[in-house]
C-alpha positions as CSV (number, residue, x, y, z in Angstrom):
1,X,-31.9,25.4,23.2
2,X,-29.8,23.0,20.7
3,X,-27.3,24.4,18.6
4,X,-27.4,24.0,15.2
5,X,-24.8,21.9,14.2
6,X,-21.9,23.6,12.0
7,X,-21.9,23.3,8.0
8,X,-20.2,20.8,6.5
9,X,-17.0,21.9,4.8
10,X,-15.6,18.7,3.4
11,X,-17.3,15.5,1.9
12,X,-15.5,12.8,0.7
13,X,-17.1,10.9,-2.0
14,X,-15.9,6.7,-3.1
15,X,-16.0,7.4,-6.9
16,X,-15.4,3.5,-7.1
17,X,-14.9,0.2,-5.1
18,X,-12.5,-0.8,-7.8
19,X,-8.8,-1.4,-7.0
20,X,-5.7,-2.6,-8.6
21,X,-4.4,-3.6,-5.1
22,X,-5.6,-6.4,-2.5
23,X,-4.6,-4.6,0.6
24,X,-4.8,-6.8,3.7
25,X,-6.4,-3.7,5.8
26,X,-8.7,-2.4,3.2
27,X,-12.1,-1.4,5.2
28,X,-13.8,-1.6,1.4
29,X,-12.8,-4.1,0.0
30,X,-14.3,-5.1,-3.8
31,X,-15.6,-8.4,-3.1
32,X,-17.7,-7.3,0.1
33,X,-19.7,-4.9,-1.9
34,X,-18.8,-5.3,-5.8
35,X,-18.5,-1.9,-7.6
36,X,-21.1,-2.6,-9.7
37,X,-23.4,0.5,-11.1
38,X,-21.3,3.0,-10.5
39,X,-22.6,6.8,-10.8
40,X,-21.5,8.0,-14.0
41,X,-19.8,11.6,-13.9
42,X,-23.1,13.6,-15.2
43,X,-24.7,11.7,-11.6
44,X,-21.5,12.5,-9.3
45,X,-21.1,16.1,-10.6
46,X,-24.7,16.8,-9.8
47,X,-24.3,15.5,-6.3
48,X,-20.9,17.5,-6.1
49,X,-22.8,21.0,-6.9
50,X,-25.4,20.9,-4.4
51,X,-23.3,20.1,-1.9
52,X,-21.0,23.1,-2.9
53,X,-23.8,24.9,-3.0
54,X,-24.7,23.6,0.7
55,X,-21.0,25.3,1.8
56,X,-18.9,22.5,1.0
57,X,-15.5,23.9,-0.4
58,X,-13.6,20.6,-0.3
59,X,-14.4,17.4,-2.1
60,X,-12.0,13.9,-1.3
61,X,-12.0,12.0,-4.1
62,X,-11.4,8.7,-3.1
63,X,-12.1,4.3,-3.2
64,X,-11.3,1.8,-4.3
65,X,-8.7,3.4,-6.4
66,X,-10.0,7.0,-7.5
67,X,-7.9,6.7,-10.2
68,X,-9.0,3.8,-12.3
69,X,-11.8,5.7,-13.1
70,X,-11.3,7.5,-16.9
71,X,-12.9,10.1,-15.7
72,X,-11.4,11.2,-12.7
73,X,-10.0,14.3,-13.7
74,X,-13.2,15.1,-15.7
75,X,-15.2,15.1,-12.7
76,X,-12.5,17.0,-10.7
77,X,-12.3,20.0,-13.0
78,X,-15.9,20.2,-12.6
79,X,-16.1,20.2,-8.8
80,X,-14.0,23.2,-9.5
81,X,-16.6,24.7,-12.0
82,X,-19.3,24.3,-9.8
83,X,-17.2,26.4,-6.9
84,X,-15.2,24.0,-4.7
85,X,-12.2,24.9,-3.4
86,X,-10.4,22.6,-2.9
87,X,-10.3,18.9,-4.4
88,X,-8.2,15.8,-3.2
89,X,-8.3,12.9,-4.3
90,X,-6.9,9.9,-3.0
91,X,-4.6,7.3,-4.5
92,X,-2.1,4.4,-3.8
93,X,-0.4,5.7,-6.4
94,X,0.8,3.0,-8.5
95,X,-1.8,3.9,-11.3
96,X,0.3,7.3,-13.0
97,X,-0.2,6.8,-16.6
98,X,0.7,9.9,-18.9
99,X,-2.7,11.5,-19.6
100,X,-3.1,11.4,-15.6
101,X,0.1,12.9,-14.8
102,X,-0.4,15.6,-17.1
103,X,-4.0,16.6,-16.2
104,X,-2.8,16.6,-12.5
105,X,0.0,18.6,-13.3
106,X,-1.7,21.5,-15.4
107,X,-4.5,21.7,-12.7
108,X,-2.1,22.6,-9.8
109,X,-0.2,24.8,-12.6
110,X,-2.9,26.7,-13.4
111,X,-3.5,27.6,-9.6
112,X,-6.5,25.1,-8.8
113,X,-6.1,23.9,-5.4
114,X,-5.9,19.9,-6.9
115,X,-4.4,18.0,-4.0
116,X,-2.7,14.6,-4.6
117,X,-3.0,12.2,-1.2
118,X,-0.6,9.1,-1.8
119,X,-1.3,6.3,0.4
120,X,1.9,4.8,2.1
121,X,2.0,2.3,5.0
122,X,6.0,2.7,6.1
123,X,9.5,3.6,5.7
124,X,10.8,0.9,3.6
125,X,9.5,-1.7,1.3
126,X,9.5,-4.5,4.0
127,X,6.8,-2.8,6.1
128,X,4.7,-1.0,3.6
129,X,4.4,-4.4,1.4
130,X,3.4,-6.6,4.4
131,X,0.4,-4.6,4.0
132,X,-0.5,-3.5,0.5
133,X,1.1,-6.5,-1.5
134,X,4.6,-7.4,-2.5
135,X,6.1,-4.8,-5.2
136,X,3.7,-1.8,-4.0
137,X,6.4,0.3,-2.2
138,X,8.2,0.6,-5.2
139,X,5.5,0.8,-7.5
140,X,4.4,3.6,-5.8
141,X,7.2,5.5,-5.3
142,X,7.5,4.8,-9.1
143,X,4.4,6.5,-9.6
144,X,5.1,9.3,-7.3
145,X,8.4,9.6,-8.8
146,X,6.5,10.2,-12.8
147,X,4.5,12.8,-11.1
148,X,6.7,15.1,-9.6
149,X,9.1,14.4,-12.5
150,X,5.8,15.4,-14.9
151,X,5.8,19.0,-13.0
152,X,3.1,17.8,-10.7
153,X,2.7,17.7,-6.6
154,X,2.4,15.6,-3.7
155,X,0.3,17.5,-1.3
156,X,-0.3,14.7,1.7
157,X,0.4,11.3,2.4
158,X,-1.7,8.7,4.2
159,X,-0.7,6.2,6.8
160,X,-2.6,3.4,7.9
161,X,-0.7,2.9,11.8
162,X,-0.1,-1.0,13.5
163,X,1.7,-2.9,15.8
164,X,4.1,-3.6,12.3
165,X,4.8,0.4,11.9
166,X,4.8,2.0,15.0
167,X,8.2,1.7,15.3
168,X,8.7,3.4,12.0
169,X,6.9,6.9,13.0
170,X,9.8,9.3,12.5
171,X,11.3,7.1,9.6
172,X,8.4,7.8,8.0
173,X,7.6,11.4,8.4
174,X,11.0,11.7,6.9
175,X,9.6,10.0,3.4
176,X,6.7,12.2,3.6
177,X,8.9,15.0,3.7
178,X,11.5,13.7,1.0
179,X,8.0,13.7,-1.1
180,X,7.0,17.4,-0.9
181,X,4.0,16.3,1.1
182,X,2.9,18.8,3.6
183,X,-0.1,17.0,5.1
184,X,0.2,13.8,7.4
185,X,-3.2,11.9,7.9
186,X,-2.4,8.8,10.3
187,X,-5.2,6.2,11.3
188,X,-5.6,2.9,12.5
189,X,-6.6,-0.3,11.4
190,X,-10.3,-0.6,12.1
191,X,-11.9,-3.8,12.3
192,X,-14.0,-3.3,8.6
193,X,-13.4,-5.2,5.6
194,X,-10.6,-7.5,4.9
195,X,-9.2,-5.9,8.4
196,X,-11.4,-8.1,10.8
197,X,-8.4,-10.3,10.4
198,X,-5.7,-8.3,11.4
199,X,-6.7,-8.4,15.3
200,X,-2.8,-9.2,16.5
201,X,-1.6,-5.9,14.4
202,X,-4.2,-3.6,15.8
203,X,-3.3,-1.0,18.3
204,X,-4.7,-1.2,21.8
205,X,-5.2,1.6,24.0
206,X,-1.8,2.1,25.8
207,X,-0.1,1.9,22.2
208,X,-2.4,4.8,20.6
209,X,-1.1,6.9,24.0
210,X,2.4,6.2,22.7
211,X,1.3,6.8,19.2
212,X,-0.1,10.6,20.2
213,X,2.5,11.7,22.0
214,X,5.4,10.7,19.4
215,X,3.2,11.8,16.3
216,X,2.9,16.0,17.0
217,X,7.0,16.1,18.1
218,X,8.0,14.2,14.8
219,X,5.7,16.3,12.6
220,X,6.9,19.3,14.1
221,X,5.8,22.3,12.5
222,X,6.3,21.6,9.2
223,X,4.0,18.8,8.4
224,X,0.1,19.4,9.3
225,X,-0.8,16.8,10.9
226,X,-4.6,15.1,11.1
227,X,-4.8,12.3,13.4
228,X,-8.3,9.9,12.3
229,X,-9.6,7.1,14.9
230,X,-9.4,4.7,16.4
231,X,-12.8,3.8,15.7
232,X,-14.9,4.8,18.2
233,X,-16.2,2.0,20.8
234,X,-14.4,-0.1,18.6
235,X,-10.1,0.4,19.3
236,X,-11.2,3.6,21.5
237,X,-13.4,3.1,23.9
238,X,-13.2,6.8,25.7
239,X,-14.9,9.2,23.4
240,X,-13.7,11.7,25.9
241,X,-9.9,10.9,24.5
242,X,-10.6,10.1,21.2
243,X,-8.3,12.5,19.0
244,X,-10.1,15.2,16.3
245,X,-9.1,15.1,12.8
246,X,-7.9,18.3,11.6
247,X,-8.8,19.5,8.1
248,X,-7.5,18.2,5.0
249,X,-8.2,14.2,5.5
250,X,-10.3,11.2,4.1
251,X,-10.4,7.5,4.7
252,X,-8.0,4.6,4.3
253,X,-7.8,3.7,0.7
C-alpha cells in the first residue's frame, strides 16, 4: 500500500517576474516570460488562505524582485491574517525605500515571524558583481545597511554557488554572519533562463563533492544551513546523492 505523501508546509509563490537587476544566472528572467497580468493582491491572498488552510504555515515571497511590487507588505500582513506562520520574502535587496523599511521593521517588532532573505553571490564586490551587474554588491549592502539601521532584520542570505565563488565559501559565511543572518541557502547555477549560458561557471560533479563537504564545517553550528540542487538529471545525475533542502529556503532570485 502507498503512503500518502506528507503535507506541504511551505509554498513559495513569484509575486512578480519584474526586476530592477539583469542578473547573468537568473532562471526567470523578464524577457522569457514578460510579467504581464500579474495577480493583484485580493487574487494572491485568496490563493495564500487555502493553502494555509491546506497546512501550509510558511509562504516565500519571491521573483522577479518581490519587492517592486507596492503591495508587498499588504499581501504579507495578510498571509499572517489568514494564519501563516511564517513569511519570507525574497530580495536582492537594492530596493529599501523608507515605507519598506519601516513596514518590515514593525512586522518583526511586533513579533510576526516576517523573514527577510537577501540574495548575495560572494564575499567582495568583484565576485558578487560578475554576476548580478556592476554596482549591486554595494547597492545591496546599502540596502541591507538602511534596514538594520531602520530597526529591521536579516534573517537568511542566499547564494547562488560556481566555478567563480567556490573559492569564496568561508569568506562568505563570514558576511552572512557580519549581517545577522542565521539561515544559509546555497544552490547552483541551473541551466534555466539567462543561465543556459554560463556552462564554463557551472559546477560538475567532483566540484559539488568538494562543495558538500566544506559547506556543513564552515556553517558550523551557528548558521542553518539548506543546501538546494543541483538540478536533478541536469548538474546531478545520482538522485541517490542529491542533497535535501532543509527548511526555510526558496529559489534563486
Amino acid at each position: 500500500m502507498t503512503e500518502p505523501a506528507p503535507p506541504i508546509e511551505q509554498i513559495q509563490l513569484l509575486l512578480t517576474e519584474r526586476c530592477n537587476l539583469a542578473c547573468t544566472h537568473c532562471a526567470v528572467p523578464e524577457e522569457d516570460s514578460p510579467a504581464q497580468g500579474e495577480l493583484d493582491s485580493t487574487s494572491w491572498l485568496g490563493f495564500i488562505g487555502a493553502a494555509v488552510a491546506g497546512g501550509v504555515s510558511t509562504v516565500v515571497l519571491s521573483g522577479g524582485e518581490a519587492l517592486l511590487r507596492p503591495d508587498i507588505l499588504e499581501i504579507a500582513a495578510g498571509a499572517f491574517e489568514r494564519g501563516a506562520r511564517v513569511v519570507v520574502i525574497v530580495t536582492n535587496g537594492t530596493v529599501m525605500p523608507p515605507r519598506v523599511v519601516q513596514g518590515i521593521a514593525a512586522a518583526q517588532q511586533a513579533g510576526r515571524q516576517l523573514r527577510i532573505h537577501v540574495s548575495i553571490d560572494g564575499a567582495d564586490a568583484t565576485t558578487h558583481d560578475r554576476i548580478r551587474g556592476i554596482g549591486t554588491f554595494e547597492r545591496t549592502m546599502a540596502g541591507v545597511a538602511r534596514l538594520r539601521a531602520g530597526g529591521g532584520e536579516v534573517a537568511g542570505v542566499h547564494t547562488v554557488l560556481g566555478r567563480h565563488n567556490l573559492h569564496q565559501i568561508e569568506a562568505t559565511a563570514e558576511l552572512v554572519r557580519s549581517l545577522g543572518a542565521t539561515t544559509w541557502t546555497v544552490f547552483p547555477i541551473a541551466s534555466l533562463g539567462r543561465a543556459t549560458g554560463l556552462d564554463a561557471l557551472r559546477l560538475d560533479d567532483a566540484r559539488w563533492e568538494v562543495a558538500l563537504d566544506q559547506l556543513p564545517r564552515v556553517a558550523g553550528l551557528d548558521l542553518e544551513l539548506a543546501v538546494m540542487g543541483p538540478t536533478l538529471d541536469d548538474e546531478w545525475t545520482d538522485r541517490t546523492r542529491a542533497p535535501r533542502p532543509r527548511r526555510e529556503h526558496s529559489p534563486q532570485i
